[in-house]
Structures are given as C-alpha cells and as structure tokens.
C-alpha positions as CSV (number, residue, x, y, z in Angstrom):
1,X,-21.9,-0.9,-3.8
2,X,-19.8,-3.9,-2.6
3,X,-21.9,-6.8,-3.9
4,X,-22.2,-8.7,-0.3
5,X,-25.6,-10.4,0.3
6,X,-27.5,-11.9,3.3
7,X,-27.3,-15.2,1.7
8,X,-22.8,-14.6,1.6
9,X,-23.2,-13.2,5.1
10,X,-25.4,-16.0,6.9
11,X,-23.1,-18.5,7.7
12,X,-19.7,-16.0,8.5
13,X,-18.8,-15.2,12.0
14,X,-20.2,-12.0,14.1
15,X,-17.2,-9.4,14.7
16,X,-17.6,-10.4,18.4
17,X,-16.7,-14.0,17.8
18,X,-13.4,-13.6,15.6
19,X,-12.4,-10.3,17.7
20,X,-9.7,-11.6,19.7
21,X,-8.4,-13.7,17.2
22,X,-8.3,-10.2,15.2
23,X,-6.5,-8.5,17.6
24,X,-4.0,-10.9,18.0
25,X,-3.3,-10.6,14.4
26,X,-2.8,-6.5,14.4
27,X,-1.2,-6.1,17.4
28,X,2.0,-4.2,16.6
29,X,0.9,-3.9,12.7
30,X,1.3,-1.1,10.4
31,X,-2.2,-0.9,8.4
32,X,-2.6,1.4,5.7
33,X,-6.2,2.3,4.8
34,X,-7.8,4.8,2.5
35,X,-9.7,7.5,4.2
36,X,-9.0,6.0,7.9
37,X,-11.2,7.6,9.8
38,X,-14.3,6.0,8.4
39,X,-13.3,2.4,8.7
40,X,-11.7,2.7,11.5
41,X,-14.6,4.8,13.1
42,X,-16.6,1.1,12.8
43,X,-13.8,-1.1,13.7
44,X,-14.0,1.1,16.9
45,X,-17.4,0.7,17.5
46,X,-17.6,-3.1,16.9
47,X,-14.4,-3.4,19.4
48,X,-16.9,-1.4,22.0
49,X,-19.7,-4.0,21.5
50,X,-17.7,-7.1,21.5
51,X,-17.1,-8.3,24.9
52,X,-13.3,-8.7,25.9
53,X,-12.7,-4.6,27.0
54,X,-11.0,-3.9,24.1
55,X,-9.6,-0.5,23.4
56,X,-9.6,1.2,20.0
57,X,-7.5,0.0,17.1
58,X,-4.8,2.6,17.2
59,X,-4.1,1.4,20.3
60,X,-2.9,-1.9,19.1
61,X,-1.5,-0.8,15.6
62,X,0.1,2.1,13.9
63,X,-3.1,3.2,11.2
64,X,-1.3,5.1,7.9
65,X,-4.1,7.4,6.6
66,X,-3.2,8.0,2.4
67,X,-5.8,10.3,2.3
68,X,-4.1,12.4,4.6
69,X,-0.5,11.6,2.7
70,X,-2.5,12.3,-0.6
71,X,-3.7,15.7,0.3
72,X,-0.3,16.6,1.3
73,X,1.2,15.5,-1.6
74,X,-1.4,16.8,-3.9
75,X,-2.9,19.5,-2.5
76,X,-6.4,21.0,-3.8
77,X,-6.6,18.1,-6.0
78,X,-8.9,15.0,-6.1
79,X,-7.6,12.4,-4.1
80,X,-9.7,9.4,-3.9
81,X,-8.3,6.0,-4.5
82,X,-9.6,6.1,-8.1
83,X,-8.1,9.7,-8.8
84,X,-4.6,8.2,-7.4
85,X,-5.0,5.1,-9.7
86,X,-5.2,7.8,-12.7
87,X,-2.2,9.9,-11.3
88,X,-0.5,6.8,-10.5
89,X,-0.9,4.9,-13.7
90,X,-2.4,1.9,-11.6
91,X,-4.9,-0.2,-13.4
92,X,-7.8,-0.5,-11.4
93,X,-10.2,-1.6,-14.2
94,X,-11.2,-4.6,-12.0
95,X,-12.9,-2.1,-9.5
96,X,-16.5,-2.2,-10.1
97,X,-17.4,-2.8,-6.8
98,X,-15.7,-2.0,-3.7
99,X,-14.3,-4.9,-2.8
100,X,-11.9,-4.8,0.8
101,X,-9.4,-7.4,-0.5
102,X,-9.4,-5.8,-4.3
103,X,-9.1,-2.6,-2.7
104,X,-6.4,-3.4,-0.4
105,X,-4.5,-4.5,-3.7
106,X,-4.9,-1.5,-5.4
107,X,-4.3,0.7,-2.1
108,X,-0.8,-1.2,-1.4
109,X,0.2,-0.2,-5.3
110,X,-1.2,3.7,-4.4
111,X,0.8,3.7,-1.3
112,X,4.0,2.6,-3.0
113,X,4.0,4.7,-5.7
114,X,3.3,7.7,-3.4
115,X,5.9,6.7,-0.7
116,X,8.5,6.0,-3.4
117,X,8.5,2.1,-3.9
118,X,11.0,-0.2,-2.1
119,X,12.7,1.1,0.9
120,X,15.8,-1.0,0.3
121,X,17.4,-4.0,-1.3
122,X,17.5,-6.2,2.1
123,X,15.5,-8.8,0.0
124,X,15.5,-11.3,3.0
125,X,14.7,-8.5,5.8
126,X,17.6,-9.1,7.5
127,X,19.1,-6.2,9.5
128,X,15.9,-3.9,8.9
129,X,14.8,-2.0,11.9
130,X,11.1,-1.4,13.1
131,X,11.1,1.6,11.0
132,X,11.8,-0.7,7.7
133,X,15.3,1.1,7.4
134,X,18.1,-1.4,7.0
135,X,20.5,-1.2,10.1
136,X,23.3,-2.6,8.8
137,X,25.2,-3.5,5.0
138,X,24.6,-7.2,4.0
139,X,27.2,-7.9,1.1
140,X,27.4,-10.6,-1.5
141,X,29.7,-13.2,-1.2
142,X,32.3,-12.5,-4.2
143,X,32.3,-16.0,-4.9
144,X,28.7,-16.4,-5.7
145,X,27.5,-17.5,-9.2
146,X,26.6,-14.5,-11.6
147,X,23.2,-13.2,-11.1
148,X,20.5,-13.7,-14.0
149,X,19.5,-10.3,-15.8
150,X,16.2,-10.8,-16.8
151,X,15.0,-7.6,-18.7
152,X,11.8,-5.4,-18.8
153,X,9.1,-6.7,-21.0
154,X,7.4,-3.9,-23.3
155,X,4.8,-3.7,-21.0
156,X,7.2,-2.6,-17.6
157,X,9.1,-0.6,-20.2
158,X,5.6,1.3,-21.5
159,X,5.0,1.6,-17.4
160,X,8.5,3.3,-16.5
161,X,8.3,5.3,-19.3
162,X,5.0,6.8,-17.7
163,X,6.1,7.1,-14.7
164,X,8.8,9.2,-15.6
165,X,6.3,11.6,-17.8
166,X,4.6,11.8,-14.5
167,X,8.1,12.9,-13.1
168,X,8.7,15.3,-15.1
169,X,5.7,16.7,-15.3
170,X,5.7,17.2,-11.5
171,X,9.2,18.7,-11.5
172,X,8.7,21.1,-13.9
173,X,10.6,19.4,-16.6
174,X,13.5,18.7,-14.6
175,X,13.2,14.7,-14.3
176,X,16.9,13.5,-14.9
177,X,16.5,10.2,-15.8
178,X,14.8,11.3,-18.9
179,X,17.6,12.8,-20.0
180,X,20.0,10.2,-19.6
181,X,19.8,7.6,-22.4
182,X,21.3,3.7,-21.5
183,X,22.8,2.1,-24.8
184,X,21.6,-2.1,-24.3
C-alpha cells in the first residue's frame, strides 16, 4: 500500500526520538489532512508513548479535516482524495502508492480548489492576519516599471476552461464567466 520496507525503516529515528523536535515544528500550525481522524488518531497515540507528557496534537495545532469540508460541500457523494482529484480536475496519475509527501501535494491542490484558491494578492504576506485575511491595502508605487504579462499556456487555458465547465455545471448553468468573452 505505501511501498515502505524494513530495510527503508532500519536506520530512521523512532517517533520518541524526533518528537519534540516535531512539536516544536507544529506548534501554532494549521495542518490540513485527509480523513483526520485516522492519522491523527496515531499521532495521538505515539505522543502518549513518547516520553516528554505530551498532550494530543490539536492541542498544539489547528487540524483542517477535508473530509469533513468535502462532505459538506458534496453531500452523498464520494469523497475520497481520488474522487476530489476527478471533481477537481487534479492529476493524480503519480498516485500508485500512498505516499505522505505525494499525498500531501495532491491534498494541498484538493484543498485549494475546494476552499476557492488564493485568499488574496498580498504576495509578500505583509499585513495578513492570523486568519490569512489581509489587514490592511498595500499599493504599488506609481512609479514602478510596467509589470510583465506573461500569458496562459494551452495547457492552463485547457485547465480554466475545465474548471469553469465544473462551474457551471454546479450552478446550474449560471457560471458568468462563461458568458463573458475577453477579445486578446
């Protein structure tokens, strides 16, 4: 199912070892995982065993469950990460076993095309807020040399174009960027 032997695992670190180092690194994190409950279930149990009193995960980060946003979005329908791929138009051709760090590519692609994309255009993260709103207007200075347009390849164009079918679809044939047609 996931391809890891002994032979990978024998020289790697027990959980015990790297968990405060772990720890450390989530603390105040926002992790989005697929089905939560069942990874986290044995993060929780290896923080129990590892020495250090450690508490359970949530209580260090904020855990996003897309399962649970996928069912609410998409109610009565499948909703594993392979049925979002399909609904989603994300390629996840790569996935013949279940990798975490292929996974976790695919997952942040799922959870961006379900949570609408980019929050905002603060490109350097200033003036964002914990919430990842932007708290205040950054503008350009008017001086500034013209900014490059670099154009969607055939490929982006064949992807947008999809994603709009999906759209409309949804919306009952009411997506309004499908009606509007931009002259190059």
């Amino acid at each position: 199912m996931h391809g890891i032997t002994q032979e990978f695992l024998a020289d790697k670190p027990r959980f015990a070892e790297i968990a405060g180092e772990l720890m450390d690194f989530l603390k105040g994190a926002e992790l989005v995982i697929h089905n939560a409950p069942f990874d986290v279930g044995f993060l929780d149990n290896e923080l129990r065993l590892a020495e250090g009193g450690w508490g359970a995960l949530g209580s260090y980060c904020t855990i996003i469950d897309t399962l649970v946003l996928a069912r609410n979005l998409h109610p009565g329908q499948r909703n594993s990460l392979d049925a979002l791929c399909r609904r989603y138009y994300i390629d996840n051709s790569q996935r013949t076993l279940h990798g975490a760090l292929l996974d976790a590519e695919i997952l942040a692609d799922v959870y961006r095309a379900m949570t609408g994309g980019q929050v905002n255009l603060l490109l350097d993260g200033a003036g964002e807020t914990a919430a990842g709103r932007g708290a205040s207007i950054s503008r350009l200075d008017a001086n500034r040399p013209a900014l490059k347009i670099i154009a969607a390849d055939d490929g982006e164009l064949l992807l947008h174009h999809r994603h709009l079918d999906l759209i409309d679809q949804e919306s009952g044939g009411r997506c309004v960027w499908k009606k509007l047609e931009i002259k190059a």
